[in-house]
KEKOLDO-613612 format. One line per 3 residues: their letters; for each residue y, x, z of C-alpha. Coordinates in pm, 1 decimal, decimal comma, always signed. Each point is the difference from the previous one (the first is absolute). Layout:
<nodes>
A> Y:X:Z; ...
</nodes>
This chain:
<nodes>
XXX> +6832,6:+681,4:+3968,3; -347,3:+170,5:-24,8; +20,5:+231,0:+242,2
XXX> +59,4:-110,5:+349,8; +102,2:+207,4:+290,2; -94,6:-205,8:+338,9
XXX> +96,0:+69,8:+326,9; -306,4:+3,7:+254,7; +54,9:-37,1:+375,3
XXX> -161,0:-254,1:+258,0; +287,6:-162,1:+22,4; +127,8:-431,5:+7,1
XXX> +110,2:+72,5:-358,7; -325,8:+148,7:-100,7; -140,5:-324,2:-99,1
XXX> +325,9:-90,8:-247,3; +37,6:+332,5:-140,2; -372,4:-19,9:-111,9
XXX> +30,9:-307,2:-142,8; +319,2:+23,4:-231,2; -188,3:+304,2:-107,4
XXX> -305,0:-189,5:-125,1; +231,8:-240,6:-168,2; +169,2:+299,3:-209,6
XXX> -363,3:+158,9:-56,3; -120,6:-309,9:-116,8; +293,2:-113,4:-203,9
XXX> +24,9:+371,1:-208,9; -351,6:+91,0:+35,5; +138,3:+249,3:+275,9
XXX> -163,6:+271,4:+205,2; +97,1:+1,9:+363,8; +44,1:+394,4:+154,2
XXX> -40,6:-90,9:+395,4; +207,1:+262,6:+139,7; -34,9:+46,5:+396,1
XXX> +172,2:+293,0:+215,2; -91,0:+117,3:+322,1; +329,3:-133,3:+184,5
XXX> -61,1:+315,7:+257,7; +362,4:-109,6:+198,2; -134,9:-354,4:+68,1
XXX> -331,3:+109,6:+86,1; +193,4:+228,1:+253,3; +199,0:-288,3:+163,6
XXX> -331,2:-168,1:+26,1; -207,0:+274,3:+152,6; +236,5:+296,7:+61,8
XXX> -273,6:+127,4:+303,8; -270,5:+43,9:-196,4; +167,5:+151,1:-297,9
XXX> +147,7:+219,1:+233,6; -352,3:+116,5:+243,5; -236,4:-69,9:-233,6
XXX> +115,2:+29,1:-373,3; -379,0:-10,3:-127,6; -87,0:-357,3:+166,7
XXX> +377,4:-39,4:-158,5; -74,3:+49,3:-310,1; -352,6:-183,5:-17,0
XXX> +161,7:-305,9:+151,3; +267,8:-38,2:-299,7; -297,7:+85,1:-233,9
XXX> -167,4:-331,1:+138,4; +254,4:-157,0:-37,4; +41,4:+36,5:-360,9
XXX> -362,5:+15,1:-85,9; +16,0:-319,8:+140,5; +307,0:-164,1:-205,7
XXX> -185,1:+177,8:-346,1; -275,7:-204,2:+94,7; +157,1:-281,6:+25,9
XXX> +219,0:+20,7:-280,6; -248,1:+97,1:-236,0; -243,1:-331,8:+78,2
XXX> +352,5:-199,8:-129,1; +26,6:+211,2:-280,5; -367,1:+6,1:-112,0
XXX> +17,4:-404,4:-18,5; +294,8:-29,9:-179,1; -122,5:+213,1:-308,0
XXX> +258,0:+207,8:-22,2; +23,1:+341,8:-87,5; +177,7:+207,8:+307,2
XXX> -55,1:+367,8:+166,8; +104,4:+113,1:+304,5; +212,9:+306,9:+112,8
XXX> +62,2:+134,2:+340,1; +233,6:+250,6:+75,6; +162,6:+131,9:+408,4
XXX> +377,9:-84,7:-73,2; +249,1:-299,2:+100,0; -103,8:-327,2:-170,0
XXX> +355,4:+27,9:-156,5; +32,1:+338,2:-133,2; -386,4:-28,8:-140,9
XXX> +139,8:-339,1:-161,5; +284,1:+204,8:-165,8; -166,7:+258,8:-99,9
XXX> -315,2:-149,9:-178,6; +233,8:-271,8:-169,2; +114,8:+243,2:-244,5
XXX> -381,9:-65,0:-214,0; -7,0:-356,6:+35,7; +159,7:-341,0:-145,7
XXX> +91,0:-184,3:+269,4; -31,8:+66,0:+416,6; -114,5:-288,3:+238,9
XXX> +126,4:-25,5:+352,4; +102,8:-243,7:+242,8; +368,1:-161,4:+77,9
XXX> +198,4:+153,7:+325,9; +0,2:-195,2:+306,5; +229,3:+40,3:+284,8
XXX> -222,2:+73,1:+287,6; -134,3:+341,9:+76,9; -375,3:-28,9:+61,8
XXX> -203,3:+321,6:-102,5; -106,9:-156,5:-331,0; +370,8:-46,9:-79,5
XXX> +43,3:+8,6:-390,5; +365,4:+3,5:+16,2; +77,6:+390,3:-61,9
XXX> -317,8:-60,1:-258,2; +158,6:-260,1:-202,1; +344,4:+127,1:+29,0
XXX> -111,9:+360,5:-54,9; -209,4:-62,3:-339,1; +214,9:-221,4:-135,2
XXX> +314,4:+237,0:-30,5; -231,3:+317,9:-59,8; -283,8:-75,6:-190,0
XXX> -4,3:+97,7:-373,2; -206,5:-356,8:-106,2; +127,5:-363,4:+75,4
XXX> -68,0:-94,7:+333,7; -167,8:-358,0:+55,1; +83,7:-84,9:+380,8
XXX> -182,1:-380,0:+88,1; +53,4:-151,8:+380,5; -279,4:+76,8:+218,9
XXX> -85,9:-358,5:-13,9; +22,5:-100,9:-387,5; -338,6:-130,3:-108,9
XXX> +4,8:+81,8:-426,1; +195,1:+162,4:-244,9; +126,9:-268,0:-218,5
XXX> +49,1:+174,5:-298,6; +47,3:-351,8:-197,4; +294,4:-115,4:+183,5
XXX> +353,5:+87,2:-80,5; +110,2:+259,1:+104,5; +395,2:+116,8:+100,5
XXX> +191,9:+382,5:-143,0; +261,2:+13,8:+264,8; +247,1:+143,7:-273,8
XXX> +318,5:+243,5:+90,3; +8,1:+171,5:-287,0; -63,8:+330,4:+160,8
XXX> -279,1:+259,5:-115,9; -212,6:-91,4:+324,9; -23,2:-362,6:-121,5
XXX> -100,8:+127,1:-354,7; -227,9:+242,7:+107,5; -230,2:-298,5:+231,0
XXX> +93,8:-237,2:-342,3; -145,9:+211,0:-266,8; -314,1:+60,1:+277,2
XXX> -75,3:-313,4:+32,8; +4,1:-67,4:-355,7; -400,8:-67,9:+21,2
XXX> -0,8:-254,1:+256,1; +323,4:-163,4:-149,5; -218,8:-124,1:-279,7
XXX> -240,0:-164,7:+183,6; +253,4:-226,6:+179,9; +96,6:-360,4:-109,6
XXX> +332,4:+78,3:+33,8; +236,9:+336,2:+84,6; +368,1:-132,0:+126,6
XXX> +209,0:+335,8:-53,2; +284,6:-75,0:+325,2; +295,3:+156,5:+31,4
XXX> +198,2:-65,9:+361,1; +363,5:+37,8:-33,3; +75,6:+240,6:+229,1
XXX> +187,0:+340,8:-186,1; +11,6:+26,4:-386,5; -347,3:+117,8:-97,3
XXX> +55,7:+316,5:-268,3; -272,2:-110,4:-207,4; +37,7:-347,4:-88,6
XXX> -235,2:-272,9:+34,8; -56,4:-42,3:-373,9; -75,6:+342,6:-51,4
XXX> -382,7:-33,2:+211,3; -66,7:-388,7:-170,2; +24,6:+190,2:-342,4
XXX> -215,7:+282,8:+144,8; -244,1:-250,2:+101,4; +18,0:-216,6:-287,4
XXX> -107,6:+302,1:-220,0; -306,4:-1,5:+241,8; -80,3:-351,4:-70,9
XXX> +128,9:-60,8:+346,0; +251,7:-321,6:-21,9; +227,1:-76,1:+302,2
XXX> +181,0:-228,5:+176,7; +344,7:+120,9:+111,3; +110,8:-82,9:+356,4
XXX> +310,8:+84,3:+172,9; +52,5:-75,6:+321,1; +271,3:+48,7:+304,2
XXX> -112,2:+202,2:+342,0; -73,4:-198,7:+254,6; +238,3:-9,9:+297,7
XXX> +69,6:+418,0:-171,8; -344,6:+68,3:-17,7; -161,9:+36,0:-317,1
XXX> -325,4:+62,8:+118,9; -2,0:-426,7:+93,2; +92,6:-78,2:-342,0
XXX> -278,7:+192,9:-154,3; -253,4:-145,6:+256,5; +162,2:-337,5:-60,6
XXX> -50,0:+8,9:-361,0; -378,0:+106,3:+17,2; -94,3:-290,2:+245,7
XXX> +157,0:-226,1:-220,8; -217,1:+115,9:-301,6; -306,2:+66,1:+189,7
XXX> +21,7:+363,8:-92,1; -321,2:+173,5:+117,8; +190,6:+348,9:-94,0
XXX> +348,1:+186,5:+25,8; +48,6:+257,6:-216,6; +321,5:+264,6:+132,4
XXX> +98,4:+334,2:+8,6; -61,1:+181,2:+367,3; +305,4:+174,1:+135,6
XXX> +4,9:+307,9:+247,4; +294,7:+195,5:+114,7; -154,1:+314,2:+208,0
XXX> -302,2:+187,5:+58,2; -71,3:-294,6:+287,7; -66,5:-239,3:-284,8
XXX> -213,7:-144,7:+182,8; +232,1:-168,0:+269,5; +340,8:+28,1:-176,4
XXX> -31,7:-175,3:-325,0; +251,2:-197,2:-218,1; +62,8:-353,1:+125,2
XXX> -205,1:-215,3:-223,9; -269,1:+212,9:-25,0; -24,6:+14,4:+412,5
XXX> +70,8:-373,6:+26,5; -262,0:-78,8:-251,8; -254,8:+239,3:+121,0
XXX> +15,4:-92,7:+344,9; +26,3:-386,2:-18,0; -150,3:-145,2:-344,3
XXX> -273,2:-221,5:-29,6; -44,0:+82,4:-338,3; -172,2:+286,2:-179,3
XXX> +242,0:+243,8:-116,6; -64,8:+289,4:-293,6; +257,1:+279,7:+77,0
XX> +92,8:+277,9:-197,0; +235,5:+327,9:+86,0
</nodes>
């Protein structure tokens, strides 16, 4: 986890997604890339008259504008003492996501919501996390540390999605007290179980096996259930998408999770 790939917007999730970057950087002697894209179709809804009459004062304005958040970023950076660099490109904050991912070990951006304010990250989280070719760590906008120490929940269903996120997060599995490898009984998994504690164990990863029901059919509650009970401060799971819309049609858990958890999640596709 030495190379970090951080999303950069002024957005309420700025703060977070900063911050669980510093904790990787600090914890694997990391360097953070600070990757920021000109957003041009949000600066349009913002603006759309003077992008349109005067595409000079245009194009200054959204240079201030991100003058401003290097600025700002890079006084954070420069007193934490840790190494970073910072790469601007004109693309969607998404596809720029995707695209640099492919270079790095892990990508950093911030859990959906379900509002739609311009600084929406939800086609951002749900975007990276099914295309990106790194493991994708998505913290709510709010969360205040990574907690790297605590234990730390592989939502297991034995498909190659779930092993995938599993053998990425192999790092960050051995720093935690405790990994509980849970299963939720909802369709026979093809790969059992067993199969990903012996992986592990031959990792010097040792795990507690949890199986659990869905809650009232939803197994997306049972894995949220179990982590609150352990104090979890991560979920490791595979991301599911089913179309080129990734972004707003993706499997069930995966959209229930990224759109409601309170926890940190580390997704993999």
């Amino acid at each position: 986890m030495q190379s970090i790939l951080l999303h950069i917007f002024d957005d309420t999730g700025f703060e977070s997604r900063l911050q669980a970057a510093l904790d990787l950087a600090r914890a694997f002697r990391g360097h953070i890339t600070c990757l920021h894209a000109t957003p041009l179709e949000e600066y349009l809804k913002v603006d759309p008259w003077v992008a349109a009459r005067l595409p000079e004062e245009f194009s200054e304005k959204m240079k201030a504008r991100r003058i401003a958040l290097r600025s700002k970023v890079e006084g954070r950076l420069l007193a934490e003492g840790v190494e970073w660099d910072w790469v601007h490109i004109d693309d969607t904050m998404s596809r720029a996501l995707v695209r640099h991912s492919i270079m790095f070990d892990i990508v950093v951006v911030t859990l959906a919501r379900h509002s739609f304010e311009n600084d929406e990250p939800r086609t951002i989280a749900a975007a990276v996390a099914t295309g990106a070719r790194a493991p994708v760590l998505a913290v709510p906008e709010s969360h205040e540390r990574l907690r790297l120490e605590a234990p730390i929940v592989i939502a297991w269903n034995g498909s190659p999605e779930a092993a995938i996120a599993m053998r990425a997060a192999l790092p960050i599995l051995r720093l935690s007290a405790a990994v509980h490898l849970l299963e939720v009984e909802d369709k026979l998994a093809p790969y059992p179980r067993d199969l990903a504690a012996k992986y592990l164990s031959r990792h010097n990863v040792h795990v507690e096996i949890a199986q659990r029901r869905p809650i009232d059919g939803s197994v997306s509650e049972a894995i949220t259930a179990c982590a609150l009970e352990i104090d979890a401060g991560l979920i490791v799971m595979g991301a599911y998408g089913h179309s080129r819309l990734r972004e707003f049609l993706l499997g069930g858990v995966t959209r229930d999770l990224i759109f409601g958890s309170g926890i940190p999640l580390l997704l993999a596709h």
